[in-house]
N, C-alpha and C positions, 0 to 999 in steps of 0.2 A: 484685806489689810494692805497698807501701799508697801510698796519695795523704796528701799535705801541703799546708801550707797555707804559703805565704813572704813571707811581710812584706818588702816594704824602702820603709825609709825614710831621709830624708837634706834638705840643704837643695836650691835649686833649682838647675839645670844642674849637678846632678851625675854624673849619665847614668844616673840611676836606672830611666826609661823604656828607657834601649836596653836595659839588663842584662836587668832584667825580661822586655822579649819576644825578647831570645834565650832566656834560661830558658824562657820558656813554650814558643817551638818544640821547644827541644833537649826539654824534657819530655812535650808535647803536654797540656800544660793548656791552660788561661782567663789569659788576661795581661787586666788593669786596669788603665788609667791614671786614678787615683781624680783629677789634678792636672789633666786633660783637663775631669771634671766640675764641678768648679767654674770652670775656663776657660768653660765653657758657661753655667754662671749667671753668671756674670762679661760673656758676652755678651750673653748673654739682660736682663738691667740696662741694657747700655748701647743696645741697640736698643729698650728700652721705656722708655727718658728717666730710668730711675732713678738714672744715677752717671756719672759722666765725672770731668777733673779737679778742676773747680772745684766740684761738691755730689754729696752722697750721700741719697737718698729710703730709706734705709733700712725705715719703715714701710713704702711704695708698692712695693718691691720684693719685703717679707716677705707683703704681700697678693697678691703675684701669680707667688708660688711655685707654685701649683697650678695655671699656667699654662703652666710649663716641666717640659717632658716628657723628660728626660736619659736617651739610650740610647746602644747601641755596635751595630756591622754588621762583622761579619768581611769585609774586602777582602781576596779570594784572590791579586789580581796584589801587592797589598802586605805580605801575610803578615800581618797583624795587624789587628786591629778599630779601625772609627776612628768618631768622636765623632757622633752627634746629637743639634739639637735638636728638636724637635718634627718628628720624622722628616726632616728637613733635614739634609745633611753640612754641619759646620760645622767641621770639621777643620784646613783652613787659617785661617778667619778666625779662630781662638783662638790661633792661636799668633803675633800680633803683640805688639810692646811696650807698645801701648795697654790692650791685656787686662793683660801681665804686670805695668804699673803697680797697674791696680785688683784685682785677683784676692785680693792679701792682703787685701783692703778688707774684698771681700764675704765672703769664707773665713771671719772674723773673726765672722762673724753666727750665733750660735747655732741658729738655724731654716734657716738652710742648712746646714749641719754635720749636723741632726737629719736633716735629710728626704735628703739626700746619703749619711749613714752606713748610714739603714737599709737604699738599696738594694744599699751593698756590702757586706754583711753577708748579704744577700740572695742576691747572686749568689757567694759562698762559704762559702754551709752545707752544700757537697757535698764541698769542700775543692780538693784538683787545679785552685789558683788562684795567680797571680802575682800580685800587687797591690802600686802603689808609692804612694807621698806624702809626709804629714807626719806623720801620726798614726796610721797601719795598725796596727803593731808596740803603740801603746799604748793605742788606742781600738778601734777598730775590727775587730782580731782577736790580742788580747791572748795568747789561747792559742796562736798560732800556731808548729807545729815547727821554723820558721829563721823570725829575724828578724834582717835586715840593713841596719844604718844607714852611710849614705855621704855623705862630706865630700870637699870640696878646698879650694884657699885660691880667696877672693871674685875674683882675678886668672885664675886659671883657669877658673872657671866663668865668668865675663863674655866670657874671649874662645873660651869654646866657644857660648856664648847670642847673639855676636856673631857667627859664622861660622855660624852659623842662620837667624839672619833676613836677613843678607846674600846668604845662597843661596835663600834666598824673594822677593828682590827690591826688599828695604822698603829705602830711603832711612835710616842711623842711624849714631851715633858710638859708637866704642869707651867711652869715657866714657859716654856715657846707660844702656848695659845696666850698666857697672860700678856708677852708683847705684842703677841699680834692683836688681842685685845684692843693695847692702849693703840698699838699702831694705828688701825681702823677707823677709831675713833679719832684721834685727831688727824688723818686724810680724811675723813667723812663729813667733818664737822667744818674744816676750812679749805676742800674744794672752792674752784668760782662759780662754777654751773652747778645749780639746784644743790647746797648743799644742805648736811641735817638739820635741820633746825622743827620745832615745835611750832603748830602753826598755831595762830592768836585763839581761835576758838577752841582747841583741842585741849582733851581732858589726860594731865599727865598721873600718870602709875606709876610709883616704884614698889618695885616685885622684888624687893630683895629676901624679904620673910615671909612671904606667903605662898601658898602652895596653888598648882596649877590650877584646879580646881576652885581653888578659893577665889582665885582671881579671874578665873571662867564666867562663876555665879555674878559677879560684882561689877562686869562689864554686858552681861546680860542682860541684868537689870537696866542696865544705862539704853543699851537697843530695844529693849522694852519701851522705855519713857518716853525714848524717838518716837518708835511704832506708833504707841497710842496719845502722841501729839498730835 
């Protein structure tokens, strides 16, 4: 059976991550969380003083791009590959609100987009890849034979974004993820470089009522109908 390439994209807390790496087990691909690697330079800025809320070093951080070293490590007990930076697991410490505030900030920066894109591009020129974000489906792997954009309403993705970080520990309001939410989404969507948008071929989802699973089955079928095209 041939190997394909599967785009999905969508805005944030959509579960575009989980889909993704049940697809990749169910298929035995490469799963990518391309929204992981900019969490990482989004860390990597705020532990080298370049961005917090109150300023952004923009030059100071695009000079010291070639200081962060953005990889991934298969975790056997977790079934899927989790984030480094400079061979450091940084896994947890990306997925707080403090990241999620600045992430669209940095994502925003053309030279992280450039030096970001080539390595995923990189790691699916073989194809038999899962790959989620903003831009996969219209930058980054434009050919690709499924491409799947995924939506909910900003209310449900906040209080899945919020029953997240609450299960990590962190101290937060319902309220705070639901702006960062909206925030996200309109830096996301009106960025100049590569921003979200739905690419013309891709098949859009809203998962606002349906359960993981449901919508697991429903997008398999669709890499099915690829496959056996």
């Amino acid at each position: 059976m041939k190997d394909i390439t599967i785009a999905i994209d969508g805005f944030s807390s959509t579960g575009k991550s989980t889909i993704a790496k049940l697809l990749a087990k169910s298929l035995g691909y490469v799963y990518v969380d391309s929204g992981a690697m900019y969490r990482a330079i989004t860390f990597f800025a705020m532990k080298e003083g370049k961005i917090s809320t109150e300023h952004f070093d923009r030059d100071g951080l695009i000079s010291e791009l070639p200081n962060a070293k953005v990889s991934f490590k298969f975790n056997d007990s977790l079934g899927f590959a989790e984030v480094y930076l400079n061979d450091i697991n940084i896994e947890k410490n990306i997925r707080t609100l403090e990241v999620s505030n600045l992430v669209s900030t940095v994502a925003a920066v053309p030279e992280v987009r450039k030096q970001l894109v080539k390595i995923q591009k990189e790691i699916g020129k073989n194809k038999a890849v899962v790959m989620d974000g903003r831009d996969i489906g219209t930058v980054v792997f434009p050919d690709a034979e499924l491409k799947i954009f995924m939506n909910a309403s900003a209310q449900t993705r906040a209080l899945r974004r919020y029953n997240e970080i609450k299960d990590n520990g962190e101290a937060i309001t319902f309220d705070a993820i639901l702006e960062n939410v909206q925030k996200r989404d309109h830096l996301d969507s009106t960025r100049k470089d590569s921003p979200l948008l739905k690419a013309e071929d891709a098949i859009e989802i809203d998962n606002s009522d349906v359960t993981i699973e449901e919508q697991f089955q429903n997008i398999l079928k669709l890499v099915n109908s690829v496959l056996k095209a």
